[in-house]
C-alpha positions in Angstrom: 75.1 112.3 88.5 72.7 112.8 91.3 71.2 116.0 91.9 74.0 118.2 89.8 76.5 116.0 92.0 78.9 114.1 89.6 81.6 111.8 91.1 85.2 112.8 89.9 87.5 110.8 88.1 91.3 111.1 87.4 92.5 112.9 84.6 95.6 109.8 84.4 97.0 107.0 86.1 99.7 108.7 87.3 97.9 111.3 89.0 95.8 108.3 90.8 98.9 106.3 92.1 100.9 109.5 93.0 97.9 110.4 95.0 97.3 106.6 96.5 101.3 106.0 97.3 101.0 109.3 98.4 98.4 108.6 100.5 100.4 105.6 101.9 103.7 107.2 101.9 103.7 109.4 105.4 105.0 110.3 108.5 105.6 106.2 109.5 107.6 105.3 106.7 110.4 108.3 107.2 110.7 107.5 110.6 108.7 104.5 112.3 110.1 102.0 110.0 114.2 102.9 110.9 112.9 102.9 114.5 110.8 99.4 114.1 114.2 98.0 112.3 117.1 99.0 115.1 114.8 97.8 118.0 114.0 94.7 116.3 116.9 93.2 115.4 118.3 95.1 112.0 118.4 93.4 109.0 116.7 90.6 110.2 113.1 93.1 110.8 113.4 92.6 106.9 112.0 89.0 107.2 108.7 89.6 108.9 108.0 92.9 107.3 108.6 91.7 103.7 106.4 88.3 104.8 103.7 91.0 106.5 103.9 92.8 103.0 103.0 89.4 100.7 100.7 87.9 103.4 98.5 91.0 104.2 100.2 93.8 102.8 99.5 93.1 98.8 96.1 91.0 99.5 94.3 93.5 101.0 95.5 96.5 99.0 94.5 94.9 95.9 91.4 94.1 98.2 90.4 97.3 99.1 91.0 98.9 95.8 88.8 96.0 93.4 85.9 96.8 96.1 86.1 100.7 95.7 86.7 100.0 91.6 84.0 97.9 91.4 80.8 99.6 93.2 82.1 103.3 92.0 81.3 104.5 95.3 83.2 105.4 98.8 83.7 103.0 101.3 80.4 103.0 103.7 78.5 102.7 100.4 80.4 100.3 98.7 80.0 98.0 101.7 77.2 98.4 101.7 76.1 97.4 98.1 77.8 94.1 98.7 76.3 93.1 102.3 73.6 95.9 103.2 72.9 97.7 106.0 75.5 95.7 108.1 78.3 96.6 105.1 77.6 100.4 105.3 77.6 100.5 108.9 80.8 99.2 108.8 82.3 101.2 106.6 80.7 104.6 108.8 82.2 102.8 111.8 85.8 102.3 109.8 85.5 106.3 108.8 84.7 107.7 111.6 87.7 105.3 113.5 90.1 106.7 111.2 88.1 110.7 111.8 90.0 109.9 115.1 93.4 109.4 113.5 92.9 112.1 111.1 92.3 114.4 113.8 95.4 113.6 115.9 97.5 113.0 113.1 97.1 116.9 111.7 97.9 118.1 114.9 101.4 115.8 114.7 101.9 118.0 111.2 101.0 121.4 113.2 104.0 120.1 115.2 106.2 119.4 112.1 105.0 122.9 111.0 106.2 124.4 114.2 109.8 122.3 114.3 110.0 123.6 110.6 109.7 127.4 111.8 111.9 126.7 114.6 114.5 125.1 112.6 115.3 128.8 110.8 117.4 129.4 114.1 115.5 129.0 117.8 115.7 125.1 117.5 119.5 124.8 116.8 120.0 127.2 120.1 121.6 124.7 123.0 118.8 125.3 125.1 115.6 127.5 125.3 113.6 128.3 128.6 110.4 126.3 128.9 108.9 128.5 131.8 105.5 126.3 131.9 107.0 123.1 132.9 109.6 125.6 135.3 112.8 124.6 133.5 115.0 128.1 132.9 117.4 127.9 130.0 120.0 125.8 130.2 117.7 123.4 132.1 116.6 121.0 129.1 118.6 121.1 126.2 117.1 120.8 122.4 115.5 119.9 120.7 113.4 119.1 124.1 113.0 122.7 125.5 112.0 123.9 122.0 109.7 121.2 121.8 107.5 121.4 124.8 107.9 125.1 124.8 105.8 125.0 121.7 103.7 122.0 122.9 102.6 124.4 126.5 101.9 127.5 123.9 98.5 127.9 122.0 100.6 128.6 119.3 99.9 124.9 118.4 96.0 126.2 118.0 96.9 128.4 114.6 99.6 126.1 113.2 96.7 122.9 113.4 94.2 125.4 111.9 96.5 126.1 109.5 96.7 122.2 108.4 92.8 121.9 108.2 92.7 124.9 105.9 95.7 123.4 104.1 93.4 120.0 103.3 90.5 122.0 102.7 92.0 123.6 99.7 93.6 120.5 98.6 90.5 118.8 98.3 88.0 121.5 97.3 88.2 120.3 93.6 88.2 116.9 94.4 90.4 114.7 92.1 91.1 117.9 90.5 93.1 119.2 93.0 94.4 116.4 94.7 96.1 115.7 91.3 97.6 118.8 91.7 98.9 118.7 94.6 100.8 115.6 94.4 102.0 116.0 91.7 104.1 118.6 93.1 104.5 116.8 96.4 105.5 113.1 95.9 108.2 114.1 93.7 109.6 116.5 96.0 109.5 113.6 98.8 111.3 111.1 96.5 114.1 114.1 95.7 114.4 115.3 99.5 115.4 112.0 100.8 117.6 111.1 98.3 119.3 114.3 99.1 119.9 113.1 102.5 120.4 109.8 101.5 123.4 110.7 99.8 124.4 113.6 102.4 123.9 110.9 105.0 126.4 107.9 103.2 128.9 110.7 102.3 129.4 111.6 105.9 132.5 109.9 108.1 131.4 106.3 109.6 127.9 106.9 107.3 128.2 104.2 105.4 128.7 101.9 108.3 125.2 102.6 109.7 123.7 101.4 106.3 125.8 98.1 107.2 123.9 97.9 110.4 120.8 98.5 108.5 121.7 95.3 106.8 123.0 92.6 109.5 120.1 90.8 110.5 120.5 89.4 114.3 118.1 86.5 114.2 117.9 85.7 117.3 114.4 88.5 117.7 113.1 87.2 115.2 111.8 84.5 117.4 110.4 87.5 119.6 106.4 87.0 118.7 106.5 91.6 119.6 108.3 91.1 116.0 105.8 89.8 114.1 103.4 91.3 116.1 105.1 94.8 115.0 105.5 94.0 111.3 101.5 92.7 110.6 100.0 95.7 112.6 102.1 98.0 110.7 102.0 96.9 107.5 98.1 98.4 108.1 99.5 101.6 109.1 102.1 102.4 106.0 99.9 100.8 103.0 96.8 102.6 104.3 94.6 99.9 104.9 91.7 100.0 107.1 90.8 103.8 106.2 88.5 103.5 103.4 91.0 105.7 101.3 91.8 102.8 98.8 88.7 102.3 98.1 87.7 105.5 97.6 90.7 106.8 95.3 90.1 103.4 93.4 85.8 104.3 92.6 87.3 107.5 91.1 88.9 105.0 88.5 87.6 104.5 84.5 85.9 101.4 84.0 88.9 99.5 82.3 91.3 99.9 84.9 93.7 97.1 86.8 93.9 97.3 89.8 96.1 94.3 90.5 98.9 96.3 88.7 97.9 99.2 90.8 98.0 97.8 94.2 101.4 96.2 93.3 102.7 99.2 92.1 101.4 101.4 95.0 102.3 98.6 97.6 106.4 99.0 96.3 106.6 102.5 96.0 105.5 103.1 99.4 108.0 100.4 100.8 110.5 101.3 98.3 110.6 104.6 99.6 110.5 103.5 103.6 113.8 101.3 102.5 115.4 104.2 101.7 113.9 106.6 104.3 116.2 103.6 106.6 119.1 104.8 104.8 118.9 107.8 105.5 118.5 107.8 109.3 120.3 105.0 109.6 123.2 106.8 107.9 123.0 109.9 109.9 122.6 108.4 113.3 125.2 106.2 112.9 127.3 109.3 112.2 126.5 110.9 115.3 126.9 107.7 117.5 122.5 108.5 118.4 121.1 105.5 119.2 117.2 105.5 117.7 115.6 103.6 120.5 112.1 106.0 120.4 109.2 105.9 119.2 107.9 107.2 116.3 107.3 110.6 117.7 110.7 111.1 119.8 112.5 109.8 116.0 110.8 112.8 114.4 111.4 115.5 117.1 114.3 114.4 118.9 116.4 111.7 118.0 117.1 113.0 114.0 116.5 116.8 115.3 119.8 115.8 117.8 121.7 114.4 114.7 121.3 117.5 112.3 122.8 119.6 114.9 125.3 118.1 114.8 125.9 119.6 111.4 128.7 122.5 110.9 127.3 126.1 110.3 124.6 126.9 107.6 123.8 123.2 106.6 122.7 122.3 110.0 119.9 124.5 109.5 119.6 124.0 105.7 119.2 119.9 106.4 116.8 120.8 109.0 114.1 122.8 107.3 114.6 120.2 104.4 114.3 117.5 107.3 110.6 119.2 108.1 109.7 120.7 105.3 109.6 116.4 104.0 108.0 115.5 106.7 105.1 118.0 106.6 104.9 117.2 102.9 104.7 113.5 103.9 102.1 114.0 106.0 100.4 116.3 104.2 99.4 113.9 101.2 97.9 111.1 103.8 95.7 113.7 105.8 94.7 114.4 102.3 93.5 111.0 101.3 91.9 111.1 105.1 89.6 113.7 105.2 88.7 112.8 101.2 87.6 109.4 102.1 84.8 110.9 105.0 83.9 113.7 102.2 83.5 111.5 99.8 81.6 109.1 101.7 79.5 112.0 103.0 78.8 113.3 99.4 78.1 110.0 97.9 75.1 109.4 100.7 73.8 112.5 100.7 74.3 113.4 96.9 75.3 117.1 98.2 77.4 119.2 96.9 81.3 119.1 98.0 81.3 123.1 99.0 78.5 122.0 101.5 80.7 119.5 102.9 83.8 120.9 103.1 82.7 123.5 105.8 81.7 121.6 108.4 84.2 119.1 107.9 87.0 121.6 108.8 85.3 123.3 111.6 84.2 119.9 113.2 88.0 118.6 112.6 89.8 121.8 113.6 87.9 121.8 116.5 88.8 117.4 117.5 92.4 118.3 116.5 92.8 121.2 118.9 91.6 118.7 122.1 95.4 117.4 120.7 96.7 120.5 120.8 95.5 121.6 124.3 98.6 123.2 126.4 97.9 122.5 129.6 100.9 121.3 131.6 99.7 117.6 133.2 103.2 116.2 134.3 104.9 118.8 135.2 108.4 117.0 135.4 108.1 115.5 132.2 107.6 111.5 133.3 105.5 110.7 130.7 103.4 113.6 127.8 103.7 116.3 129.7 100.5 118.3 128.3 96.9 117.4 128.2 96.9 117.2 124.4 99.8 114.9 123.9 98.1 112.6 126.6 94.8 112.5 125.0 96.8 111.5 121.8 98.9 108.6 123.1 95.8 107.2 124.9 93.6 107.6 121.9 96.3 106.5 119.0 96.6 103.4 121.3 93.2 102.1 120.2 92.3 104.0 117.7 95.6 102.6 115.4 96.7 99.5 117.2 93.0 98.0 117.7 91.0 100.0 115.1 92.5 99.3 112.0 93.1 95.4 112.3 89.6 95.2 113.8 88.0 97.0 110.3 90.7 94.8 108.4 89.3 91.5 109.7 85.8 92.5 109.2 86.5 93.7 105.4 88.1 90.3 105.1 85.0 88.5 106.5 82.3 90.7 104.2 84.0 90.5 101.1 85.5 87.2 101.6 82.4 85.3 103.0 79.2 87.5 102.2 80.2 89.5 99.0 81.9 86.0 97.8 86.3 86.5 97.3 85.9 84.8 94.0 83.7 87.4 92.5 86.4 90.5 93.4 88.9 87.9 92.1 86.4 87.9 88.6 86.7 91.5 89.0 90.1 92.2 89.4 91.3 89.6 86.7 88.8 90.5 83.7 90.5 94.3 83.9 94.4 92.9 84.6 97.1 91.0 83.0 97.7 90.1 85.8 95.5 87.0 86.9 95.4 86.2 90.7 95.2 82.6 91.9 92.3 80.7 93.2 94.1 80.5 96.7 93.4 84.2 96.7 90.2 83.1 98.5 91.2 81.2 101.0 93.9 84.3 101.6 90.8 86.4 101.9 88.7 84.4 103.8 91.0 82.3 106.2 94.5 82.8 106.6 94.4 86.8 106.7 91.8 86.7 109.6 93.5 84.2 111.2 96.5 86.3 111.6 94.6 89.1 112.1 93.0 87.2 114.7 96.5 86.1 116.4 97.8 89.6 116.6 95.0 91.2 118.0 94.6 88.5 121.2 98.6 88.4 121.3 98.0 92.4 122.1 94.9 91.8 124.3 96.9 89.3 126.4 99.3 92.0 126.4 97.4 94.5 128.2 96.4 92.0 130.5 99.6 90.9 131.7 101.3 94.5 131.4 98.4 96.9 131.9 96.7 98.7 130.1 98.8 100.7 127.7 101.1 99.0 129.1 102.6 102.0 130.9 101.4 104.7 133.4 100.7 108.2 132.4 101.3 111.1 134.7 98.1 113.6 135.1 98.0 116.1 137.6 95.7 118.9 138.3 93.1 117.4 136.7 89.5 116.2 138.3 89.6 113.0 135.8 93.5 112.0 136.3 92.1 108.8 138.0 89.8 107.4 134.8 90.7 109.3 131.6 92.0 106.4 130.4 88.2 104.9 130.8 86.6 107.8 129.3 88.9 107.9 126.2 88.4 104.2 125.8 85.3 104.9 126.0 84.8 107.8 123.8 86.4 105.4 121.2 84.4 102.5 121.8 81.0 104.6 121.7 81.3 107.7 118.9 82.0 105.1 116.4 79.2 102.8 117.0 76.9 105.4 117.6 78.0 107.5 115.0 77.7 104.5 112.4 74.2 104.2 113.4 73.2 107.0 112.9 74.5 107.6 109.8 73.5 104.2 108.5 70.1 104.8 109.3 69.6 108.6 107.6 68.2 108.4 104.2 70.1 108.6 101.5 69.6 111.9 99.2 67.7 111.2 96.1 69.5 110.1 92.9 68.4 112.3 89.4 66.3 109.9 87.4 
């Protein structure tokens, strides 16, 4: 305890690895995973993925949650009890990376919160007028004109505010209420898509799109965009690189094993995006929709155009369902995002969590609303069409493809090489049954930066051969069209360096003696 400030702790194990596979389990693994698997071959996506999920996947799960276990403290401090100043700035710098991708990935829920409303009667309409981009009904069908007419509104403005508060509440108790709220959510996630598993299979030609789930065409797989795909994801859906393992991990009794943990957290989250590809895979089959989109088309158009395909009341039944998972998905890993800069926050500054909380969702509302801004930028559609959606794909494209892999390789090369691997390994092994092997090390120290390594110069290369991004975005009416794809760049490349400075170099509030 530090001045009145005591660190939580969970009241069970449950409640920590329905939180943690909470946490992991998100908007990705309904979607991004079925989307990942039909563009890259099928069945045989299974190969690299389950390889990513042994290689990196496991390793640095069971990584990240020995560190947080074994300091008791966030990540920035954590780091830096095992490599000093250069740890914690690293961990600020890994924080405030991922403040980037909390704040764009909230305003993707205000979204889900909006399809959900619409999807009581205005979304299963054949076509809505979407008078800011000058289409008239009948112009755009939906789920596209219901979409952008609620991207163009400021409507979006309440329904992210709405999130934030949403978080807020969840994590004003701290382990308290985070226990409380997934254990309400996660089991309703698990139930929901089994629901529309088995709606899915029982539906005519159904069961042949879990076939084609399941033949592999191996021929991609000696497509290098494959591997490339499976190792920078396996980041995204295990929540690595956040600082949210470690954290939920230093709220952990003494005796705990976290070897058992991370294994069991690691399978329940790809457990449940196996079945998440049964489901889609099922219900596009059915409806002869061919899922070649991206993660955000998947959730608001491609399965959108499937359910309404439905007959009568269970078109929109399936759809709020549809939603109403995916907010709750979502919901769970913004949680464990804004707890792990709180935390982190409260363990430097030994303040109270009331004094935190404030700020945090006024500073967030406010980055999550940039998002959310309306204004019409491509007026025909080519590319985002708003200001806010463009800010997003060009910040998510470093911030989540460069920023998490970056902080991976780094943990890697501090724990591995400066902390010492062998002494997590000590760690892990004197609480676990389960004893890890020597090569564990080397794991840590070589082969997972190496790979690390490959994939990030395989995407550099990438953006010097194809651009960068790799396609053009449409801006008009704007006096920075011509370079805000420099400024965000830049924006990401500074606030986080900066920010970790500073924050590295404030003094730590006083401990109680």
């Amino acid at each position: 305890m530090a001045n009145g400030v005591e660190r939580g702790q969970w009241k069970s194990k449950l409640g920590f690895i329905l939180a943690a596979s909470g946490s992991a389990i998100g908007l990705g693994n309904i979607v991004f995973f079925s989307a990942n698997a039909y563009k890259y071959g099928a069945g045989a996506f299974y190969l690299p993925y389950l390889i990513a999920l042994m290689v990196i996947g496991i390793p640095v799960m069971i990584l990240e949650l020995g560190l947080g276990h074994s300091q008791k403290a966030a990540f920035p401090e954590a780091l830096g009890r095992i490599a000093g100043k250069r740890g914690e700035f690293t961990g600020w710098w890994a924080l405030i990376n991922a403040g980037f991708i909390t704040m764009y990935y909230i305003t993707i829920l205000g979204w889900v919160l909006g399809m959900f409303i619409g999807s009581f009667g205005e979304l299963w309409k054949a076509s809505v007028a979407v008078p800011a981009f000058g289409f008239s009904e009948g112009d755009l069908p939906n789920p596209y004109a219901y979409f952008f007419n609620m991207l163009a509104s400021w409507k979006t403005v309440l329904f992210v505010v709405i999130v934030w508060i949403a978080n807020i509440i969840s994590i004003s108790g701290g382990t308290r209420t985070i226990e409380r709220v997934v254990k309400v959510s996660v089991p309703l996630m698990w139930l929901f898509m089994i629901i529309l598993i088995i709606r899915g299979v029982t539906l005519p030609n159904g069961i042949e799109g879990i076939y084609l789930l399941f033949t592999p065409h191996f021929d991609v797989i000696k497509n290098i965009e494959v591997w490339q795909g499976a190792f920078s994801q396996m980041f995204f859906t295990l929540s690595l690189g956040f600082g949210i393992m470690a954290t939920y991990a230093s709220y952990l009794p003494e005796k705990s094993d976290q070897t058992g943990n991370g294994l069991m957290i690691a399978f329940m989250n790809c457990g449940f995006e196996f079945i998440a590809g049964l489901a889609i895979f099922s219900l596009l089959f059915t409806f002869a929709i061919v899922p070649k989109a991206s993660t955000l088309s998947m959730m608001f158009f491609v399965v959108p155009q499937g359910i309404a395909e439905f007959p009568g009341i269970s078109m929109i039944i399936f759809g709020l369902m549809f939603f109403f998972l995916l907010f709750i998905a979502g919901l769970t890993s913004s949680i464990s995002l804004v707890e792990a800069l709180i935390s982190a926050v409260i363990d430097k500054f030994n303040v109270p969590r009331r004094q935190v909380l404030i700020p945090a969702v006024i500073l967030g509302s406010l980055g999550s609303i940039l998002f959310a801004l309306p204004m019409v930028v491509d007026s025909g559609l080519n590319s985002d069409g708003t200001l806010g959606l463009t800010l997003l794909d060009l910040t998510d494209h470093w911030a989540f493809s460069y920023g998490l892999m970056i902080m991976g390789l780094i943990e890697c090369v501090l724990i591995g090489w400066v902390f010492g691997a062998e002494n997590i390994r000590e760690h892990l092994n004197a609480n676990s049954p389960i004893q890890i092997h020597w090569t564990f090390n080397w794991l840590i120290k070589l082969v997972i930066p190496g790979i690390i390594l490959f994939v990030l110069g395989f995407s550099i290369w990438g953006e010097y051969q194809n651009g960068l991004y790799g396609h053009d975005f449409v801006v008009e009416n704007l006096a920075v069209a011509n370079i805000l794809h420099v400024l965000v760049f830049l924006g990401w490349l500074i606030i986080p360096i900066v920010g970790a400075a500073v924050l590295t170099s404030l003094k730590a509030g006083k401990e109680a003696t």
